[in-house]
C-alpha positions in Angstrom: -69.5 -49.5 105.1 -71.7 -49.8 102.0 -72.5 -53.2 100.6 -73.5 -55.1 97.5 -73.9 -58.3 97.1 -73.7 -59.3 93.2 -74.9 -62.6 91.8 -73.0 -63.8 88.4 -74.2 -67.0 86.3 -71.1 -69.0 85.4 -67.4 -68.1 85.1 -66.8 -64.1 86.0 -63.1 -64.6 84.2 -64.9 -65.6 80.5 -63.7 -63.4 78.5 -66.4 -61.4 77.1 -67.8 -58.0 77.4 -70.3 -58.6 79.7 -68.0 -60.3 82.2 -65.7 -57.7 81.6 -68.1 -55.3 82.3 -69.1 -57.2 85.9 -65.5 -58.0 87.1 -64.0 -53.7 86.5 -67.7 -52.9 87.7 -67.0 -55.2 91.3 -63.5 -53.9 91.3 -64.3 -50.4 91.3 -67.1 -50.4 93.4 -64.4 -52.1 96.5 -62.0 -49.3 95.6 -64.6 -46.9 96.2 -64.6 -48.5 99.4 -68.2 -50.5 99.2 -67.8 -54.4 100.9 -68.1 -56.4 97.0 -69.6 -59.7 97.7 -69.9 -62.1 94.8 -71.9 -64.9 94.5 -71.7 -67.5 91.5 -74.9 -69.1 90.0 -75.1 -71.7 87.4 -73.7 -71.4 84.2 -76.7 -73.0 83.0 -78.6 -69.9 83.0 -80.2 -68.4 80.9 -81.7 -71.9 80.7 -81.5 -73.2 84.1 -82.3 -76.5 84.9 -84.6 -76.8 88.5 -81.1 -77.4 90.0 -79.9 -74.2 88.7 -83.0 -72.4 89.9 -82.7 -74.3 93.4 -79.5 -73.3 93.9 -80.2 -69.5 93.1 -83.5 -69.7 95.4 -80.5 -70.9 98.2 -78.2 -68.1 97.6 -80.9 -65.5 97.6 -82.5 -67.3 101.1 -78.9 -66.9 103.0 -78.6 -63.1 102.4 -79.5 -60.8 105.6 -83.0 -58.9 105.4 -82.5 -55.4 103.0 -79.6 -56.8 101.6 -78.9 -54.5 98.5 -79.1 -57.4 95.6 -77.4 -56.6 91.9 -78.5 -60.2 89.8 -76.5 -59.7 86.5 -79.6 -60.1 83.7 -78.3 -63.4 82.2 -80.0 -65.1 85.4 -82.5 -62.7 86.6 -84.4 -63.1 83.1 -84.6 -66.7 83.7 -85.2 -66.6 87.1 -88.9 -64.3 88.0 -90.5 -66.5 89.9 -87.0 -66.8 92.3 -87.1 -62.9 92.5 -90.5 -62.5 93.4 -90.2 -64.8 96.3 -87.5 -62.5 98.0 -88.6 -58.9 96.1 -90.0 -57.8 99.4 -87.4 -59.3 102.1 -84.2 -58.1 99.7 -83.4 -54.4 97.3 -83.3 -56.3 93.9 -81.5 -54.2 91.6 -81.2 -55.6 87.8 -77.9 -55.3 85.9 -79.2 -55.5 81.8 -76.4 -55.6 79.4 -79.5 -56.5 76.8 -82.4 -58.5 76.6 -82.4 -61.9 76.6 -84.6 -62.4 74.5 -82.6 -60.4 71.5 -80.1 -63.3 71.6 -79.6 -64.4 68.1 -80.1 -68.2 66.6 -83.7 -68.4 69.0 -86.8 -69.6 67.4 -90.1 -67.5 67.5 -91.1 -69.9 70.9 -88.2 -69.5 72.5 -88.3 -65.4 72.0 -91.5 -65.0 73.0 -91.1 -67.3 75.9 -87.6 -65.5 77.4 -89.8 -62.0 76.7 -92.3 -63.3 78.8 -89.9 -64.3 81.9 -87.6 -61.1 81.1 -90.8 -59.0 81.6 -92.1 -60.4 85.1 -88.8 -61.2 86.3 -88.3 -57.0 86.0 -91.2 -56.6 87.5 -90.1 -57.6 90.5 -87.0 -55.1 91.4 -86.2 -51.4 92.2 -84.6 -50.4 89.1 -82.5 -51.4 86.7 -79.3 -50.5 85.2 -78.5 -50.7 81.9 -75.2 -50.1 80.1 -76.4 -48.2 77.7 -79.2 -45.8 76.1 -80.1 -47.8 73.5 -81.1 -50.9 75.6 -82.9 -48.5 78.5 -84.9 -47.7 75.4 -85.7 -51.5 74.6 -86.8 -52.0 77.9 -89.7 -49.8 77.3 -91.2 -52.9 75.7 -91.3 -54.5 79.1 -92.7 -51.6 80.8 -89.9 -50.3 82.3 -90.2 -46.9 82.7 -87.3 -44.6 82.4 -87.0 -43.3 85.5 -86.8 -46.4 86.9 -83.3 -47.2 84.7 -80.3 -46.4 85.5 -77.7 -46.0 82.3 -74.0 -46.4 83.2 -72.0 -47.4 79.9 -68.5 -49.7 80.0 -64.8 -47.7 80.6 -62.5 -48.0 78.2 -59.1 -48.3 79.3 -56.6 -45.8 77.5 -55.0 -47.7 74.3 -51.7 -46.5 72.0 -52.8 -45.8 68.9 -52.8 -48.5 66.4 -49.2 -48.9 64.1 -51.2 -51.1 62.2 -49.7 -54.1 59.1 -47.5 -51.8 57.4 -47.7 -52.6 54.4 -48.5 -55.6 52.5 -51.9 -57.4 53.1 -54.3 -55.2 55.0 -55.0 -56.4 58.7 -59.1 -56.9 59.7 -59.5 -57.7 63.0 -63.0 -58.7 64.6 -63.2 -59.1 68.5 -66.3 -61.2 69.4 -66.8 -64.7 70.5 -67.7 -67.2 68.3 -72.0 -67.1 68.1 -74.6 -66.6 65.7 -74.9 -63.3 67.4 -72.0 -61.5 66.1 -72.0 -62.1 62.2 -69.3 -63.9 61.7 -70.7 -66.1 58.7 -72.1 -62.9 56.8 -68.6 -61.6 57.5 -67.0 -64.4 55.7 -69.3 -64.1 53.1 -69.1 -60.6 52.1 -64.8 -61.0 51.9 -65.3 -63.9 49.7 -67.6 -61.6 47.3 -64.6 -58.6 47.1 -61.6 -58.4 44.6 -59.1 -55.4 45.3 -56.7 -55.1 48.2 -55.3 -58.2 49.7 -56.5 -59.0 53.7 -56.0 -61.0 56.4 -58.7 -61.6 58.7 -58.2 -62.2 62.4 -61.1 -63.1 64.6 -59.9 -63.1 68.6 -62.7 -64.9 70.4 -64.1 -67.9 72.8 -64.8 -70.8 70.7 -66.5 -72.2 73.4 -69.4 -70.5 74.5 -71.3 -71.8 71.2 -69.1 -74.8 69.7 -71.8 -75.7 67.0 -71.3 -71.9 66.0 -67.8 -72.5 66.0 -67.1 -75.3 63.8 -69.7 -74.4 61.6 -67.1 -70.9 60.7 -64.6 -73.1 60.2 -66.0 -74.9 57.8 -67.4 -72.0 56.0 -64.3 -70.3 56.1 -62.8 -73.7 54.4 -66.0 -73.9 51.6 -65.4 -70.1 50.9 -61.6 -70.6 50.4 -60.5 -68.2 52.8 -59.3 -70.6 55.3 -55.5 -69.4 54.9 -56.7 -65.8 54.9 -58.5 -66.0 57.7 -56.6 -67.1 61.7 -59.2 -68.1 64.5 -57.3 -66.7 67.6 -59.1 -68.0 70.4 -59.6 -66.5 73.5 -56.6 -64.0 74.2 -55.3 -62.3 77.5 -55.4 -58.4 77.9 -51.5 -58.6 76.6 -52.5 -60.6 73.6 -55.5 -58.5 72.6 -53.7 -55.4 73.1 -50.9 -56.5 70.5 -53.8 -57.7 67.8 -54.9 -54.1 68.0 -52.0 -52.4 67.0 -51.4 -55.1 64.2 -54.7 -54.2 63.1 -55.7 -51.9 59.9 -59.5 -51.6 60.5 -62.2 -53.2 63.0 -64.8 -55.3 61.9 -68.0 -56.7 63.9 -71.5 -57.4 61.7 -73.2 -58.4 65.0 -77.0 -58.6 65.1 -77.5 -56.9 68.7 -75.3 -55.3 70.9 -76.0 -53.5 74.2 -73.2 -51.5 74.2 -70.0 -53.1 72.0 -67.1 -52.4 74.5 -64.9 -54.3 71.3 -65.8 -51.3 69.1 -65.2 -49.0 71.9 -61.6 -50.5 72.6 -61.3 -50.1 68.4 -61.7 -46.3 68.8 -59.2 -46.0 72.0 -56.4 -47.2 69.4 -57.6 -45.1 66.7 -58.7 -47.9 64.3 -61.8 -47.2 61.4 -64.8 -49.2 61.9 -67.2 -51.4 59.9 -70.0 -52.6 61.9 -73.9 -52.7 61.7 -76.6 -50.3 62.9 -78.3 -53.0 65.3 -78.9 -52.4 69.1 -76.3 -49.4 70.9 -73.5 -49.3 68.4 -74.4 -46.2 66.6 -74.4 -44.6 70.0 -70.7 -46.2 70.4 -69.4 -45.5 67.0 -70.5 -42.6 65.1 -70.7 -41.8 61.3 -67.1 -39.9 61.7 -65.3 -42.8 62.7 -66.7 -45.9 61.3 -69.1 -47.2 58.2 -72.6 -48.5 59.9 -74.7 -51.1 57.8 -78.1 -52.7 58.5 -77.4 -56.0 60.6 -77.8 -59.1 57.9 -77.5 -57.0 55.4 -74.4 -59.0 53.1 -74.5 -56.6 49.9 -74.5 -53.3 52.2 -71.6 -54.8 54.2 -69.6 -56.2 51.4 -69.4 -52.6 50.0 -68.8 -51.2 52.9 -65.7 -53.3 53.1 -64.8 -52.5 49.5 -64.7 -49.0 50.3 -62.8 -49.1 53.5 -60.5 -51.4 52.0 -59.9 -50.2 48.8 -60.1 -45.8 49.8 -56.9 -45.2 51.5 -58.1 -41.9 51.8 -61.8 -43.0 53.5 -59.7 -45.3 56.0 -57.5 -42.1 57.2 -60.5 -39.7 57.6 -62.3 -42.6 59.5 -59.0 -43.6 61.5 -59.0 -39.5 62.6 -62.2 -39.5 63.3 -61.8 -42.5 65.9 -59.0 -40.5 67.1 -61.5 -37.7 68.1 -64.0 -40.5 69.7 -61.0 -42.1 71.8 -60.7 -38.6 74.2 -64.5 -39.1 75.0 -65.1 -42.8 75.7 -65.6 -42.9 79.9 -62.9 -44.3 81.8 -63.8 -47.4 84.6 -63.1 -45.0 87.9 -66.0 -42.9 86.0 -68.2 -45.7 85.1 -67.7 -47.2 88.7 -68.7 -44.2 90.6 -71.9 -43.6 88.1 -72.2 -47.3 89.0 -72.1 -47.1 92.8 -74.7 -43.3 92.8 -77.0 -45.9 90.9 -77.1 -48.2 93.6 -77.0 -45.6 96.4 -80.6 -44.1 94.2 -82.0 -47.7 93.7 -81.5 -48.4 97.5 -82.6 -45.4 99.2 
């Protein structure tokens, strides 16, 4: 029997794309009939204390020689000099869903020091995969070559398309947890600039992953005088989620980086229009034909591309068909699983 053994910083239930991505990605792989054998590091990472780098030294000294080693990137980039201490005795295979060092909110130090680490800690397995083109292409900067990447994008699981408000106020919905990452203050802003069509904003995401983030929105949101037009969901179950979908009239996500969006992805499976930014893979996820694309910080750019989805009937229909089009060519997990399990049977051999 093929094996894996996968390490994970943190919680593998959080509810974000990257987990998401892990969790259907260890799943498939044990219905494909590969032995799936998880192992949980610090949620510290990806600033680990020593006791966090200690206990991932411990977990990487206990596996059997040639084990076949996936470390999800959110530790291996904080981790080189752990890796380089087993790179010869274990298969190292990194799992990149982007760089750390493309995090949002970092100062210059802090960026150039998480390059740095990113860089040698790469260095030090047999490949790498990457969940999509756009961030196999970023790793050029840290001399990966391409060859040595392996690019297996997220599933989307089939969606009904959206039924939408129905009327009345029009419905944004934006899918992202609450960090400087995903633009929810410019979003706020750029609604509090528009007249027109009336809205309702909902925004489904963890709170806690960046609390200062958090209650820094809700304040905005209170200083803008949108705070009764706009609902902070929290983190929602697959059920919940699913119904703010089909509530929905359009998808919104301003985010500064993203290595694939698997949020924008599940907005095209239910047919919804898209505003979202040009930054990182999500012009490979969303094209022109389904969804209006802005440069990431850019408030005036995004503030009329709301206007115009907002106010065009018309522009949301064509988009909305377009997305329609999109949803019969987003992968599916069982495909995403077995690309994922022929990248590992490459890296190891």
């Amino acid at each position: 029997m093929k094996a894996v053994q996968i390490l994970i910083p943190g919680d593998p239930a959080t509810r974000t794309g990257g987990y998401l991505y892990d969790r259907r990605i260890m799943g498939g792989l044990a219905a494909l009939g590969w032995r799936v054998e998880l192992h949980r590091l610090s949620a510290h990472f990806p600033h680990p204390d020593p006791a966090a780098l200690h206990e991932a030294t411990a977990v990487l000294a206990a596996l059997p020689e040639q084990a076949l080693v996936v470390i999800d990137g959110l530790a291996l980039g904080a981790m080189p000099e752990v890796a380089a201490a087993h790179r010869d005795r274990l298969r190292l295979v990194a799992l990149v869903h982007h760089p750390l060092a493309l995090e949002t909110g970092l100062d210059e130090a802090a960026r150039r020091r998480l390059f740095a680490s990113e860089r040698e800690a790469l260095r030090q397995v047999r490949g790498v995969i990457v969940t999509s083109p756009s961030t196999a292409r970023a790793l050029a900067a840290y001399d990966i070559a391409p060859e040595r990447c392996a690019v297996v994008p997220p599933g989307t699981d089939p969606a009904p398309l959206a039924k939408g408000s129905r009327g009345g106020n029009l419905v944004l919905l934006c899918v992202a947890a609450l960090t400087p990452r995903k633009g929810h203050d410019l979003l706020f802003q750029a609604l509090a600039r528009l007249d027109g069509p009336t809205w309702r904003l909902r925004c489904a995401g963890s709170a806690s992953l960046h609390p200062p983030t958090a209650a820094r929105l809700r304040k905005l949101a209170t200083e803008l005088g949108l705070a009764d037009r706009i609902a902070f969901l929290g983190e929602l179950d697959e059920d919940a989620l699913a119904g703010q979908y089909q509530r929905a009239d359009l998808f919104v996500l301003p985010s500064y980086h993203e290595g694939y969006g698997m949020a924008l992805a599940e907005a095209l499976a239910c047919g919804l229009p898209v505003v979202s930014t040009t930054a990182g893979a999500i012009p490979d996820t969303v094209p022109a034909t389904a969804g209006l694309l802005v440069p990431p910080g850019d408030e005036a750019a995004l503030t009329e591309a709301l206007a115009r989805l907002m106010g065009e009937p018309e522009l949301r229909e064509r988009l909305a068909s377009g997305a329609r089009v999109v949803r019969r060519t987003l992968p599916d997990w069982p495909d995403s699983c077995a690309r994922f399990a022929a990248a590992l049977d490459a890296l190891a051999a």
